[in-house]
Backbone bond lengths (Angstrom), bond angles and torsions (degrees), N, CA, C in turn:
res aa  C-N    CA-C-N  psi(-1)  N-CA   C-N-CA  omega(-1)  CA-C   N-CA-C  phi
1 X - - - 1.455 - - 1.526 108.25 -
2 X 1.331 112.94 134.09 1.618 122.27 -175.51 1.436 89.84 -69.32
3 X 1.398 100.57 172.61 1.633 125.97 -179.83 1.603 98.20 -69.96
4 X 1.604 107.75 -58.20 1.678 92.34 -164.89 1.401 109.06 -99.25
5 X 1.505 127.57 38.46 1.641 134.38 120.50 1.057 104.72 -75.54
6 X 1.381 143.76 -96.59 1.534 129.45 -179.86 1.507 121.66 5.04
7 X 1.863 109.22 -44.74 1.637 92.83 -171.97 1.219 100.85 -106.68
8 X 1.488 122.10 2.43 1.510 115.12 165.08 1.196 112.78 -87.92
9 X 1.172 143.03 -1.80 1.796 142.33 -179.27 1.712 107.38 -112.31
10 X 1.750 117.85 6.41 1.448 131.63 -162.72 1.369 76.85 -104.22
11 X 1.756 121.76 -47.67 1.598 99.20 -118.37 2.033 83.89 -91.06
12 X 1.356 101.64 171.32 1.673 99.30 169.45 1.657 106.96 -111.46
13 X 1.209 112.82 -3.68 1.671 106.51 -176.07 1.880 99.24 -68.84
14 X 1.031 85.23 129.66 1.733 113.94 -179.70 2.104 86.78 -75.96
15 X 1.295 110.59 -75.07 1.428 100.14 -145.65 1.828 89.93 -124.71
16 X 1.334 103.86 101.63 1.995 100.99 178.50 1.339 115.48 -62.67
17 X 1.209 132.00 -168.18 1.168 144.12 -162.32 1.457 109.28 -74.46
18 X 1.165 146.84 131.05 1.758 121.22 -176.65 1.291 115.34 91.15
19 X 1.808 125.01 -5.73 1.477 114.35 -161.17 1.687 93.43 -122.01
20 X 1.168 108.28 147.95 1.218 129.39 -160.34 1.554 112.95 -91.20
21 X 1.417 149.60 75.35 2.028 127.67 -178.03 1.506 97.91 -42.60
22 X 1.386 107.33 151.85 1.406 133.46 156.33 1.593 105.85 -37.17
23 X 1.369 114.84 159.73 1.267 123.08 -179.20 1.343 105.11 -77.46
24 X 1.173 132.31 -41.14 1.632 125.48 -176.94 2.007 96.49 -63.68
25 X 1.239 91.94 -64.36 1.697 81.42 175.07 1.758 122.80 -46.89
26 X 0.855 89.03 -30.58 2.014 86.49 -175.07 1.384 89.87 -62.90
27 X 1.584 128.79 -63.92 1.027 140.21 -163.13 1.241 115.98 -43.39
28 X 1.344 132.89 -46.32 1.377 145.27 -155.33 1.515 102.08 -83.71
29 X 1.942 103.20 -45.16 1.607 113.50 -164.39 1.608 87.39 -66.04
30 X 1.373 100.31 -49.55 2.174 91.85 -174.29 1.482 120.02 -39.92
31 X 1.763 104.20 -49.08 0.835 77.66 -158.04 1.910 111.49 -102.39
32 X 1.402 114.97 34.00 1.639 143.64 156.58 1.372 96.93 -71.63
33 X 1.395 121.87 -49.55 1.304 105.67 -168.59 1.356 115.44 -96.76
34 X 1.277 143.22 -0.66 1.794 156.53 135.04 2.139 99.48 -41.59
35 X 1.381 108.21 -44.43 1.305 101.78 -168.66 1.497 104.44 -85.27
36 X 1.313 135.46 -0.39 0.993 146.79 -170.21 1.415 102.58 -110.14
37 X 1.322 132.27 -54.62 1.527 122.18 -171.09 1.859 95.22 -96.42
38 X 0.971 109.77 11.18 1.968 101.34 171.66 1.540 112.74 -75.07
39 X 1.242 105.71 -30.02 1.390 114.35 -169.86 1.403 110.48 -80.47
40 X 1.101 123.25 -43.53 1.587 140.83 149.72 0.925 108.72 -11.24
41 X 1.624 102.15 -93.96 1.310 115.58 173.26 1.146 130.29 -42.32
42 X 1.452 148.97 -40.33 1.022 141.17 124.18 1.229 140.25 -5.63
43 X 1.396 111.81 -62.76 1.646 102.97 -170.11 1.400 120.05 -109.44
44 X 1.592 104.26 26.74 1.526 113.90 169.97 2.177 89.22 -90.28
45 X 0.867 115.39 -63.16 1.257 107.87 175.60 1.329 129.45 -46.42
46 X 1.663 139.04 -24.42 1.402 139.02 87.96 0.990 102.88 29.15
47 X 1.577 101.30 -117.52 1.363 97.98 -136.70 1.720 104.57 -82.55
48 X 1.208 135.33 -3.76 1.830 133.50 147.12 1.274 110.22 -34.59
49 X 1.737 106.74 -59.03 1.620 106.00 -168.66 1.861 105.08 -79.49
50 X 1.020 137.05 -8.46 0.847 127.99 -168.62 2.157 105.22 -99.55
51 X 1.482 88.66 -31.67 1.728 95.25 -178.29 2.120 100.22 -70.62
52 X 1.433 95.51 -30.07 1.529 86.91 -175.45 1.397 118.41 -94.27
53 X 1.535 105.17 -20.19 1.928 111.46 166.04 1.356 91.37 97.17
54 X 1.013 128.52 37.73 1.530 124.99 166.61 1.553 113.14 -56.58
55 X 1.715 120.68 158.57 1.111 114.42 151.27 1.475 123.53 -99.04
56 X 1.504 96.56 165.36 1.345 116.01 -156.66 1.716 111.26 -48.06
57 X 1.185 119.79 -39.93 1.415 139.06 169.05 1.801 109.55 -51.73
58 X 1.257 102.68 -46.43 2.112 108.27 169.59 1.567 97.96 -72.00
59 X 1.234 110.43 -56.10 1.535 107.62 -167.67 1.968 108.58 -39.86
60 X 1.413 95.37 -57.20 1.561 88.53 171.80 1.393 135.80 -49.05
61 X 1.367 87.43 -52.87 1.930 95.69 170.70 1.350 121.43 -45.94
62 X 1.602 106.19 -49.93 1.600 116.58 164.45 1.690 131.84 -38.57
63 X 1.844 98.62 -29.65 1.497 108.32 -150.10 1.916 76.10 -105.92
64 X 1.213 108.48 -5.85 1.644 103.49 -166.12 1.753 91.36 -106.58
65 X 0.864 124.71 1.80 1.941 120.24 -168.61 1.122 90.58 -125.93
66 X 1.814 136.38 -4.05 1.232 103.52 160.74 1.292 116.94 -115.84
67 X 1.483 111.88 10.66 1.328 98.10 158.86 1.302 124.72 -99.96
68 X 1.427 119.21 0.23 1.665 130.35 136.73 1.218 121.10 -26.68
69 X 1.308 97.22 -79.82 1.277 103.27 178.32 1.610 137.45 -71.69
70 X 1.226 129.06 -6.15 1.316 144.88 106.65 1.002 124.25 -5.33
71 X 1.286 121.11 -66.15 1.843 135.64 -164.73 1.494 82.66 -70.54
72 X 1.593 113.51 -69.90 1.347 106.58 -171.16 1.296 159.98 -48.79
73 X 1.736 98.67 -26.31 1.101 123.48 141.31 1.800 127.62 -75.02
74 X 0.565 129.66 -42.57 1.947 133.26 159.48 1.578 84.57 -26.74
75 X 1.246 114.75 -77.60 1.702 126.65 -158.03 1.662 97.58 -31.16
76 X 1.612 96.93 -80.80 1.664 107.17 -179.83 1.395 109.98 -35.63
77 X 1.084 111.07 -19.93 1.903 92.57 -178.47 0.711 88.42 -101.30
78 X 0.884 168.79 -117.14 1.895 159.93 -150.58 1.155 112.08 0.91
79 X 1.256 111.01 -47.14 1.554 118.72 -158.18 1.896 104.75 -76.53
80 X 1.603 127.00 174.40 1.031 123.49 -160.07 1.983 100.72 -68.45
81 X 1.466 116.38 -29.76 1.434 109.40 175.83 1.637 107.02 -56.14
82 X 1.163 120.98 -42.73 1.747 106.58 -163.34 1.339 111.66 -89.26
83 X 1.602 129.47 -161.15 1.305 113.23 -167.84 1.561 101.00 -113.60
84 X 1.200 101.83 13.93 1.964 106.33 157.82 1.822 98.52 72.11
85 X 1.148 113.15 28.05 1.578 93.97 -175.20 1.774 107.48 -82.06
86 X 1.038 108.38 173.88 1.768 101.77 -174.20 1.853 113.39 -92.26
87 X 1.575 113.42 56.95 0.888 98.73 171.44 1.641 111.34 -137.16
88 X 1.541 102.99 -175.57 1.781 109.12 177.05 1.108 99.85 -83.34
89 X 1.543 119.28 136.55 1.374 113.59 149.46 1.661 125.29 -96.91
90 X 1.082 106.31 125.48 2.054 97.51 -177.23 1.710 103.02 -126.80
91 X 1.170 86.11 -152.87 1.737 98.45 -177.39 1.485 116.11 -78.06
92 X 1.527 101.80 165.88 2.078 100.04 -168.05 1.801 92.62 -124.14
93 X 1.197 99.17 168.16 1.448 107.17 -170.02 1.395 97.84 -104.98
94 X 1.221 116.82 -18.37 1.472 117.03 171.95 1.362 139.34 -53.49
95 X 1.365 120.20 -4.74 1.472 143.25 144.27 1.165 115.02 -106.75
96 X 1.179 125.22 42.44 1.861 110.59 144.80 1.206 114.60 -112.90
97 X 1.458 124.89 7.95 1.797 133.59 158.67 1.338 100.99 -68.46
98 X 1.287 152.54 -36.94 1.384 157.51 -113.15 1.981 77.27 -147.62
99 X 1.239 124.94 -94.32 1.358 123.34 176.75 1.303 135.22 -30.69
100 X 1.789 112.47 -21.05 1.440 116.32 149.90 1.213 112.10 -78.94
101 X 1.297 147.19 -29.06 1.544 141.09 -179.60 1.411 114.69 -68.51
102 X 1.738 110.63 -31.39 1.458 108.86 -171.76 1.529 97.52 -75.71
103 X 1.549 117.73 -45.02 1.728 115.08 -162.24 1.973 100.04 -71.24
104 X 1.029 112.00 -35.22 1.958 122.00 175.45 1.545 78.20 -50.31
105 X 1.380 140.38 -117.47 1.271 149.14 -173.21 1.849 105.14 3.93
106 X 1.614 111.04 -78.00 1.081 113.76 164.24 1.351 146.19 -20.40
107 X 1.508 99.38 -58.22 1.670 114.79 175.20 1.281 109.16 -86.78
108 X 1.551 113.97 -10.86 1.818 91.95 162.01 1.423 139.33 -118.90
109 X 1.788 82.43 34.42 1.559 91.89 167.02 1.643 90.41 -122.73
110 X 1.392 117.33 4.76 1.480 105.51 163.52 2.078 121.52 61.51
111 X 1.690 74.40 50.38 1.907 92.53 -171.35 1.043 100.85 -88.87
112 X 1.715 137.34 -32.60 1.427 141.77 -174.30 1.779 106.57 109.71
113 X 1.325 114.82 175.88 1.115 123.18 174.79 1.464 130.93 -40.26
114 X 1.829 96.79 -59.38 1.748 123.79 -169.15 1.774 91.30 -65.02
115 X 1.540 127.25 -50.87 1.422 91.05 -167.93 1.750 119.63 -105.03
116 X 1.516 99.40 42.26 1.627 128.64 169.58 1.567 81.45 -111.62
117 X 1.274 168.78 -114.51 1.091 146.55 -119.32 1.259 103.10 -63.18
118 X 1.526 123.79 -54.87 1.397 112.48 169.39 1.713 125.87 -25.52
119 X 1.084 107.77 -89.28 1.728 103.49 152.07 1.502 153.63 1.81
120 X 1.434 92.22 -54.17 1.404 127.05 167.32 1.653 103.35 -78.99
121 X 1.085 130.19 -56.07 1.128 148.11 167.26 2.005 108.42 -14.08
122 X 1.876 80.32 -83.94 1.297 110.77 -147.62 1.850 82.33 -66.50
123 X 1.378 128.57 -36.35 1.426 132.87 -165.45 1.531 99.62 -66.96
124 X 1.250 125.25 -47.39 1.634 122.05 168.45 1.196 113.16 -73.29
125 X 1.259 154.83 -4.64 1.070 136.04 126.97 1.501 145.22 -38.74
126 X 1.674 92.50 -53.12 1.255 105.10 157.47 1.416 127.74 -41.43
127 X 1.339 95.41 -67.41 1.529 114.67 -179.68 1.815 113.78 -30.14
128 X 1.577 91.18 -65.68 1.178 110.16 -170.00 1.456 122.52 -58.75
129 X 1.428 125.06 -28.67 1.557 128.69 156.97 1.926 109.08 -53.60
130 X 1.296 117.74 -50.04 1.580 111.22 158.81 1.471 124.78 -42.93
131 X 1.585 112.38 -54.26 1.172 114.06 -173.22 1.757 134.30 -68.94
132 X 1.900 93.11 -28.34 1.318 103.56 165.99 1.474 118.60 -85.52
């Protein structure tokens, strides 16, 4: 056995750095990973609209602006500003510890939905000038 069979029958990487899957494979992994971040995406808008009592008519809009904004962000990373890696970006669960405290506050002074998103709003904003 030559030297570089030896390190091709050693190594376990399926696809190195630079190497391309087949189109049926790309296809399949895409779309494994669409069925994997759908649910995500989904039920962060859940359980928001459900902690703030939204109606069913916001709830949609909600479940429809974040996969906007999703798409839109995916794009930017792709694009020459981000670091182009091959993935979705969506929503984090890491603000709904912080997003249940604001709507608890909210619902018990009994302000309604609109100024619990407000709230929520203006608090991820905040946040987010720290975080970036």
């Amino acid at each position: 056995m030559s030297d570089q069979e030896q390190k091709k029958s050693q190594s376990w990487v399926i696809y190195p750095i630079g190497s391309r899957p087949k189109m049926g494979l790309s296809f399949l992994l895409g779309f494994q990973q669409y069925l994997t971040m759908f649910g995500a995406t989904v039920l962060i808008p859940f359980i928001v609209g459900g902690a703030l009592k939204f109606p069913q008519e916001q709830l949609a809009l909600l479940i429809a602006t974040m996969f906007f904004v999703s798409g839109i962000t995916t794009l930017i990373q792709q694009s020459p500003i981000g670091n182009r890696l091959p993935i979705i970006q969506g929503g984090t669960f890491s603000f709904l510890g912080p997003m249940f405290a604001i709507a608890g506050m909210v619902g018990s002074q009994k302000l309604g939905w609109q100024v619990g998103i407000q709230q929520v709003s203006a608090a991820v904003m905040f946040a987010s000038s720290f975080e970036a």
